[in-house]
C-alpha positions in Angstrom: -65.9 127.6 92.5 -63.5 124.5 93.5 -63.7 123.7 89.6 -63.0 127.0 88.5 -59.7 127.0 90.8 -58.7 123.5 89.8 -58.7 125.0 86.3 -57.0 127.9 86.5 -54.3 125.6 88.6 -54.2 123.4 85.8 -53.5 126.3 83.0 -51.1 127.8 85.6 -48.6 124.7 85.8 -49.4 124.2 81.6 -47.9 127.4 81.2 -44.9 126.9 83.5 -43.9 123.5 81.6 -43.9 125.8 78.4 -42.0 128.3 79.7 -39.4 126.2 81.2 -39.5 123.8 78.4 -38.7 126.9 75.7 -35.8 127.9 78.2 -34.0 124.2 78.2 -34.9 124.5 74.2 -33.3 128.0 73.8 -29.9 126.6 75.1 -29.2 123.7 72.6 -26.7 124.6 70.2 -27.3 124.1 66.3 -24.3 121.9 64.7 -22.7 124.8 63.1 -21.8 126.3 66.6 -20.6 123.3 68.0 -16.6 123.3 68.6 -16.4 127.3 67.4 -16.0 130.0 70.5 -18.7 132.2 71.7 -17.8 135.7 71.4 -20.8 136.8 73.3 -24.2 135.6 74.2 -27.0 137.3 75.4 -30.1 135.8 76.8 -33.6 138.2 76.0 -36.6 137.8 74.2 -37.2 138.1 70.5 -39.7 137.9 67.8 -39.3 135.4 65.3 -41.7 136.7 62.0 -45.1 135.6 64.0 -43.8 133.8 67.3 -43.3 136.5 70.0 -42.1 136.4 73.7 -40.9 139.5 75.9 -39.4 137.3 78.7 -35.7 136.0 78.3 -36.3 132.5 76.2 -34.5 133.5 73.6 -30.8 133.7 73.1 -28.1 135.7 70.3 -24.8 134.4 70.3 -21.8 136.1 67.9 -19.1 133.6 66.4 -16.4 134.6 63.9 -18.2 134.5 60.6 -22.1 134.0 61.6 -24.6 134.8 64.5 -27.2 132.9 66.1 -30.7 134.2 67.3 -33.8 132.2 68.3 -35.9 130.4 71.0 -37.3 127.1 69.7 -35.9 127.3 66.9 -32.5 128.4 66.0 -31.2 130.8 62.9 -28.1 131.4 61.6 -27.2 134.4 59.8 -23.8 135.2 57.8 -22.6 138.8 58.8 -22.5 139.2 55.1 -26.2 139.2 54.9 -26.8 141.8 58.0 -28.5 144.5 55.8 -28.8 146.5 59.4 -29.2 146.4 62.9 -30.8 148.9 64.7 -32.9 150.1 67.9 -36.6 150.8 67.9 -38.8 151.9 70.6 -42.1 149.6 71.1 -44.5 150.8 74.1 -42.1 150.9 77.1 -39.4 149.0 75.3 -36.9 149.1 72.8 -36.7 146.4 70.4 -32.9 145.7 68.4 -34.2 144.7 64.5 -32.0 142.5 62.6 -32.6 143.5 58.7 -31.0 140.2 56.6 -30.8 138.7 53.4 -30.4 134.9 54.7 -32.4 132.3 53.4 -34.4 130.3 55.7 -34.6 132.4 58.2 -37.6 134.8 59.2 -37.7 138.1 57.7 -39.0 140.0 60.8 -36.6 139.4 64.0 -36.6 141.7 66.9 -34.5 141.3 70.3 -35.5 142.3 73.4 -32.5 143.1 75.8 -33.5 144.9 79.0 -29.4 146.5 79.5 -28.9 149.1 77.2 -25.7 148.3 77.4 -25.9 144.8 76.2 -27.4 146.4 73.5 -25.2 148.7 72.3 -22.4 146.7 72.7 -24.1 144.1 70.4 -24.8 146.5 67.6 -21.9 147.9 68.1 -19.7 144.2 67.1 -22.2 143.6 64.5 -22.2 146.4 63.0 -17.8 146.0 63.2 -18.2 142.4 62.1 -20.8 142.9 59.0 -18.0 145.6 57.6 -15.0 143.3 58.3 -17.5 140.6 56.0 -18.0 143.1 53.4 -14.4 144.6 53.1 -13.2 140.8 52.9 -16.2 139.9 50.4 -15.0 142.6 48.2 -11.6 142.5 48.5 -12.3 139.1 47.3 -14.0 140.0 44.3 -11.5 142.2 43.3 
């Protein structure tokens, strides 16, 4: 039985060092956002296509043209390419799906913010910034 508690000890503190080490990750910034002002961020979970977590590792942050979502691994998506953004109830939660056109970046994202009213306000300036992008795209083209 000592074994058997040594072990689950060990896995226990394994999965600490992960989860810690994915928080300190989740903070670094990507080149693109260095010297540019946050306009929000918001700390939550998120899938990323296949790679899942429910707990707050992940981050979004909204600049003046892009926004950044991830965990390990950050993405950067142009408002332009925002297709939709939208709330979804999963089980007990509700899930905010990013829809996008950006290269690179995984086509399935999903955000979990526990305040509602984190996310509404964060649709709610996406939603204002992607038509500010696409009024200035085609004013542009014409």
């Amino acid at each position: 039985m000592e074994s058997l508690d040594y072990l689950v000890l060990v896995g226990f503190l394994l999965l600490l060092v992960v989860i810690v080490a994915t928080i300190l990750l989740s903070g670094k910034k990507m080149p693109e956002e260095l010297g540019k002002k946050e306009i929000i961020r918001i700390r939550c979970g998120g899938r990323f296509g296949w790679l899942s977590a429910k707990y707050p590792v992940a981050s979004v942050s909204l600049y003046d043209g892009f926004l950044v979502v991830g965990h390990l691994k950050k993405y950067r998506i142009e408002y332009d390419e925002v297709r939709d953004i939208y709330e979804e109830r999963h089980g007990l939660s509700t899930g905010i799906h990013i829809a996008h056109a950006a290269q690179d970046v995984p086509s399935r994202i999903i955000l979990w913010i526990f305040v509602e009213k984190q996310r509404r306000r964060l649709i709610e300036m996406v939603e204002s910034k992607r038509k500010n992008a696409e009024a200035t795209s085609e004013k542009m083209i014409n």
